[in-house]
N, C-alpha and C positions, 0 to 999 in steps of 0.2 A: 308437066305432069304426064306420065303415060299410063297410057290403058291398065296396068299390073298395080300402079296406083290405084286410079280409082277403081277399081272392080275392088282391091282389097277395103276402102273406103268405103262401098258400097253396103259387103261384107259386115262390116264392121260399125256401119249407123245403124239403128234399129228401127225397126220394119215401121212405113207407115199405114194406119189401117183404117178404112174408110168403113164406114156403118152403114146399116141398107138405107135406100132412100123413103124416105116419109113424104107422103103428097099429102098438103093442108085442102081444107074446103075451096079456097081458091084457088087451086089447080097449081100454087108454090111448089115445088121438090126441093127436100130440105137432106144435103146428104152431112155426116158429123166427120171429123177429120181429126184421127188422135196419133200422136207419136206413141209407139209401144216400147217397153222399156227391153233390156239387153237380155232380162231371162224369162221375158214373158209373162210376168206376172199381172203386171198394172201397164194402166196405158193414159197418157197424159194428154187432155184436150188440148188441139192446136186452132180449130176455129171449125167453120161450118160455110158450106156451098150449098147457097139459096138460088136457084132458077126458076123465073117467071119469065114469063111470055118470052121465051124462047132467049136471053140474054141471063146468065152464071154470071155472081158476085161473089165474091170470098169476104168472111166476117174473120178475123182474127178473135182468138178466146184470149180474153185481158183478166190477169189475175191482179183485182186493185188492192186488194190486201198486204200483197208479195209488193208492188210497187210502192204503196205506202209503208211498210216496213221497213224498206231499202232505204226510202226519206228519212225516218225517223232514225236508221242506224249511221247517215250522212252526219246529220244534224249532231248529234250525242260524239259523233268521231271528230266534228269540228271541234265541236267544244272543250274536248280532251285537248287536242293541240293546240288552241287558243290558251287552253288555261296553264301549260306548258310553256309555252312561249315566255308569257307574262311571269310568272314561277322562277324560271329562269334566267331573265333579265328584265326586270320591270321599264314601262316606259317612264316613267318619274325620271328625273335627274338625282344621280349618286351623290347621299348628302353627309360620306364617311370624311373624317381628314384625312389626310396621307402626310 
């Protein structure tokens, strides 16, 4: 990959944008971490950078709704192909004459 690659790459992912930092009672600094979209409109949460006592951890933002969806459209798409299979050649044995 050269340089003309990724700078265009660069270009061309959209910007990420970090939010001001929030200090909790316990002295936490809690900064937000969102990808912003291609025309700037909306900006999609990617997680949050919590620093206490001197040591930054990154939390990832888990959208459970989206992953259970994904399951249920898994699930619903095997079933379709299961019930095609069977549909089109059942497992029974052929009990026509010939």
């Amino acid at each position: 990959m050269t340089i003309r690659d990724r700078l265009e790459e660069a270009v061309a992912a959209p910007p990420t944008v970090f939010g001001e930092p929030m200090e909790t009672a316990d002295g936490t600094t809690i900064i937000t971490v969102a990808r912003g979209s291609a025309f700037g409109r909306s900006a999609r949460p990617v997680g949050v950078f919590v620093v206490h006592e001197g040591r930054a951890h990154w939390t990832p933002a888990v959208d459970s709704n989206r992953i259970a969806q994904l399951g249920e459209w898994i699930g619903l798409l095997t079933g379709v192909i299961a019930t095609l299979a069977i549909l089109r050649r059942p497992p029974w044995p052929d009990l026509r004459r010939r």
